[in-house]
C-alpha positions in Angstrom: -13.5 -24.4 31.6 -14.8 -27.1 33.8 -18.5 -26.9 35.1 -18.6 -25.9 38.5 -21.4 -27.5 39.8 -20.9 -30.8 39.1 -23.3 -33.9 38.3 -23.5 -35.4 41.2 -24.1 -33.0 43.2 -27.3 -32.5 44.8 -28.7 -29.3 46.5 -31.1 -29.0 49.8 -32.3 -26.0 50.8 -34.7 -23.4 51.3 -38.5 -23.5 53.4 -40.2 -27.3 54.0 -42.1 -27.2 50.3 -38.3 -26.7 48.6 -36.4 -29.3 50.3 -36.9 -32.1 47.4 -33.9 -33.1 45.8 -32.5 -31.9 42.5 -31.5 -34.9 41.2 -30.2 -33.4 38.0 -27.0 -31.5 36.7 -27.5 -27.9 35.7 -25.9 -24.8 35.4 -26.1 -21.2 34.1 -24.8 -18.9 30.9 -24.7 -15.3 31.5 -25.6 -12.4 29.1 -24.8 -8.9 29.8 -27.5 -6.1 30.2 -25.9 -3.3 28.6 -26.4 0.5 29.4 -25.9 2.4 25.8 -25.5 5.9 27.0 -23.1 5.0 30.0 -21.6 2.5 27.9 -21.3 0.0 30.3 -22.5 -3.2 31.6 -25.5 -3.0 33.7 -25.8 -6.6 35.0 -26.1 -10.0 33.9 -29.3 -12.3 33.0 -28.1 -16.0 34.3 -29.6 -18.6 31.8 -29.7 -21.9 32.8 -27.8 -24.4 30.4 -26.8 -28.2 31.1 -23.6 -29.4 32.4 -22.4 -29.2 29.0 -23.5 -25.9 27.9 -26.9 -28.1 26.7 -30.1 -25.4 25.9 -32.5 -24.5 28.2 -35.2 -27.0 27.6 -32.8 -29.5 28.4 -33.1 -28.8 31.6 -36.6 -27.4 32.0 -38.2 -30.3 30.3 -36.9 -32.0 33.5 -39.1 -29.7 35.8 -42.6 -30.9 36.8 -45.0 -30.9 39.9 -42.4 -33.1 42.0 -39.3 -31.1 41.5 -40.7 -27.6 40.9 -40.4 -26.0 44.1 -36.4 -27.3 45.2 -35.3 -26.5 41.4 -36.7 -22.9 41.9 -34.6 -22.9 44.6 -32.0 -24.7 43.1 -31.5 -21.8 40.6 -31.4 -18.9 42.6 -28.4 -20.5 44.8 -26.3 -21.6 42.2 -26.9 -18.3 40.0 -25.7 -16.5 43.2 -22.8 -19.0 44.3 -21.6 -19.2 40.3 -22.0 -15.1 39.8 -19.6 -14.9 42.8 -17.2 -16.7 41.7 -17.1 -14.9 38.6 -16.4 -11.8 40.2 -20.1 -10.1 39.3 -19.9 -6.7 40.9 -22.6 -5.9 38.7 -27.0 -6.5 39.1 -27.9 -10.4 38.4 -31.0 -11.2 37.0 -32.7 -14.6 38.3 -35.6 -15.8 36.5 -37.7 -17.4 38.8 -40.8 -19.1 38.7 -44.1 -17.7 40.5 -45.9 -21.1 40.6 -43.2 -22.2 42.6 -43.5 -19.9 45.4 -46.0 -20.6 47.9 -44.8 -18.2 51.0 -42.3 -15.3 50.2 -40.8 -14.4 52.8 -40.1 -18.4 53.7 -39.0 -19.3 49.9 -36.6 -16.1 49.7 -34.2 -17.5 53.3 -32.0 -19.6 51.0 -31.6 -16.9 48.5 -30.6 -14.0 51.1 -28.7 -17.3 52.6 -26.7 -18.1 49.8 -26.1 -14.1 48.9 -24.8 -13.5 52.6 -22.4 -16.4 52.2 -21.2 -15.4 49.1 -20.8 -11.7 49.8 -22.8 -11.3 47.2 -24.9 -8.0 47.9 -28.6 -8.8 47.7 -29.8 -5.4 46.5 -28.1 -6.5 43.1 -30.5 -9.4 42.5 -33.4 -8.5 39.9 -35.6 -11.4 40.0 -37.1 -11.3 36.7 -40.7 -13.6 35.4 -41.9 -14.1 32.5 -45.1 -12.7 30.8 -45.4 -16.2 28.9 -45.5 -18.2 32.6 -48.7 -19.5 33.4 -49.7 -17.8 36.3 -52.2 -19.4 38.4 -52.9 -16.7 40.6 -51.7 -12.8 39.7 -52.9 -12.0 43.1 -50.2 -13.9 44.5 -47.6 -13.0 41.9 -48.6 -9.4 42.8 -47.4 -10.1 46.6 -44.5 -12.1 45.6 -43.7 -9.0 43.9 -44.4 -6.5 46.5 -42.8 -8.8 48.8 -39.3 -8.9 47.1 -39.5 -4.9 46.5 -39.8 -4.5 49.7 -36.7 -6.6 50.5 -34.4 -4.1 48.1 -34.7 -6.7 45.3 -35.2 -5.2 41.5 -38.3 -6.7 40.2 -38.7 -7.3 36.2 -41.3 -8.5 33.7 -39.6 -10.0 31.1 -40.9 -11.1 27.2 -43.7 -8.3 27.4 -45.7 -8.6 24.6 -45.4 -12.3 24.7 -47.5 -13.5 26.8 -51.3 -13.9 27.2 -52.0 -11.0 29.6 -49.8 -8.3 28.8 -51.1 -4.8 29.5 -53.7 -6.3 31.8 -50.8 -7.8 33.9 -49.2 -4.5 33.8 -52.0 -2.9 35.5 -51.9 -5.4 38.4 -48.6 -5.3 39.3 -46.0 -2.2 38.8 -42.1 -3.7 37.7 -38.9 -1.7 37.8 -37.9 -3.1 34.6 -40.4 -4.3 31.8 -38.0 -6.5 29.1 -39.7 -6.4 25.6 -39.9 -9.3 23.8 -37.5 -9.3 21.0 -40.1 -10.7 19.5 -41.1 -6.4 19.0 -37.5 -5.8 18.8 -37.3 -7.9 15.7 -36.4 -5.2 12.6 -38.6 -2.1 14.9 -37.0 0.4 12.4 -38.8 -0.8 9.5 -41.9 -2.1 10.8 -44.5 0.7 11.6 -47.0 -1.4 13.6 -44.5 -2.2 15.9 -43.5 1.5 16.0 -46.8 2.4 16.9 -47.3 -0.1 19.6 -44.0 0.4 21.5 -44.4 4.3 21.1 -47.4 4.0 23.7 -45.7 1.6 25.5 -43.1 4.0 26.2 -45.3 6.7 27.0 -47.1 4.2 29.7 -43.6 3.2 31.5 -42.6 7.0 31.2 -45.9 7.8 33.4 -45.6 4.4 35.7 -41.7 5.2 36.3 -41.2 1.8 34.8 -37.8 1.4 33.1 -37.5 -0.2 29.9 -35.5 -3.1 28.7 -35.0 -4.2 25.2 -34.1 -7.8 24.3 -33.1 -9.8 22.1 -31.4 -6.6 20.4 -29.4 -7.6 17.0 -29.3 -5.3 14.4 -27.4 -1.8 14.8 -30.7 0.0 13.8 -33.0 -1.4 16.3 -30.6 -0.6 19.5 -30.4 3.2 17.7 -34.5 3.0 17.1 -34.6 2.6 21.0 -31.6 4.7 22.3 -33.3 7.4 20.7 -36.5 7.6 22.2 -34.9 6.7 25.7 -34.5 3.4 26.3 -31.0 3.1 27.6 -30.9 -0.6 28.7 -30.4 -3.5 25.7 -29.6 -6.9 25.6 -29.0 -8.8 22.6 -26.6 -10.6 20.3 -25.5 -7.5 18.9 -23.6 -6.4 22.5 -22.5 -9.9 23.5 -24.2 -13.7 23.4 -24.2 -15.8 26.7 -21.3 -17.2 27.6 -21.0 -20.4 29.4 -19.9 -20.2 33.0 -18.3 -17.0 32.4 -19.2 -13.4 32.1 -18.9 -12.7 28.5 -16.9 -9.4 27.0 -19.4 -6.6 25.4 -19.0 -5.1 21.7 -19.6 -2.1 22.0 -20.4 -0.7 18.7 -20.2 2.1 16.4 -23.0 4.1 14.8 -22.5 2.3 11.7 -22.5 -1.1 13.8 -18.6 -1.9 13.5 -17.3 -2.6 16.3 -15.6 0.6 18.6 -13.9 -1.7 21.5 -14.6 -4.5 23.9 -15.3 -4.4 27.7 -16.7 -6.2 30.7 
């Protein structure tokens, strides 16, 4: 399949601050969000990839002070335009980045914008940031948060436990979703310590009303190590990897971890 946003094209858009050019190709993966007990896809997490399906950090490492703002900007248009396309009827989850908002409710036009253009229904857009970011101000990632909440968008913290300010960043700022890092994921059923620490995690997102998201989910035992105490949302190589501009089938599996059937 061709890419659909081709090299030379260059995006302009969003508030003053955003209106830099994006000089470079990129594009976007998608990996399903799975809900265990529904059995059925949740939403998608758009990863951005090069032109030729090239990793991440192909295309990050291309991001500085220059460029930061219009590539944040950049991303949430062609995640929406591309997830369109694709049919997505589902929630799509944007990464964005919170040092490259300076002004909310200016930086979010393009994105409701491109969403209203695409009849894509902006209530299905989970803006998700990572716990690892470097945020230079929590304050303001605290209103950028409030802000899109109270827009009807989902709002997610994603590689908790990753990150330098975990628990501490909780308590500024409330999430929907909190994604833990697979990181804690990683062989859960066997490893007490983790156990321990994502048993009170649990209990705090139970009392907060935050939903919880498990990540980088692989092994048939870890996805039955969180099903049963609750968490209902996984994502991971054992339901389906990324798939290139496309929206990948998910494997949904047996007990035993064979595989039961496939769907979207």
């Amino acid at each position: 399949m061709p890419t659909l946003f081709p090299p030379e094209e260059v995006l302009r858009s969003g508030c003053d601050r955003c209106r830099e050019e994006v000089a470079f190709a990129f594009t976007f993966a998608f990996q399903p969000i799975v809900d265990v007990v529904r059995r059925e896809v949740f939403g998608y997490e758009a990863l951005v990839r090069g032109p030729q399906g090239e990793p991440a950090m192909t295309v990050l490492g291309r991001v500085d002070d220059t460029n930061r703002y219009a590539f944040d900007q950049a991303c949430r248009v062609r995640a929406i335009t591309l997830a369109s396309r694709l049919g997505l009827d589902r929630y799509l989850s944007i990464n964005f980045l919170p040092n490259a908002v300076y002004e909310p409710s200016l930086c979010i036009r393009s994105t409701l914008e491109a969403a209203r253009e695409c009849g894509f229904p902006a209530e299905k857009i989970l803006f998700e940031v990572t716990e690892g970011e470097r945020i230079d101000e929590v304050d303001h990632l605290t209103n950028i948060f409030a802000y899109y909440r109270s827009r009807g968008f989902l709002t997610a913290l994603d590689d908790f436990g990753a990150g330098h300010s975990g628990l501490n960043m909780l308590a500024r700022f409330v999430p929907d979703l909190i994604k833990i890092d697979m990181a804690l994921v990683r062989d859960v059923h066997r490893d007490r310590v983790k156990q321990a620490i994502l048993e009170g995690l649990l209990l705090t997102c139970r009392e907060l009303g935050v939903k919880v998201l498990a990540e980088g989910v692989e092994q048939a035992e870890e996805a039955q190590w969180f099903a049963a105490r609750g968490v209902h949302l996984m994502q991971g190589y054992f339901f389906a990897k990324p798939g290139f501009e496309c929206l990948p089938p998910v494997r949904w599996q047996t007990q035993t971890g064979g595989t039961a059937s496939s769907a979207s």
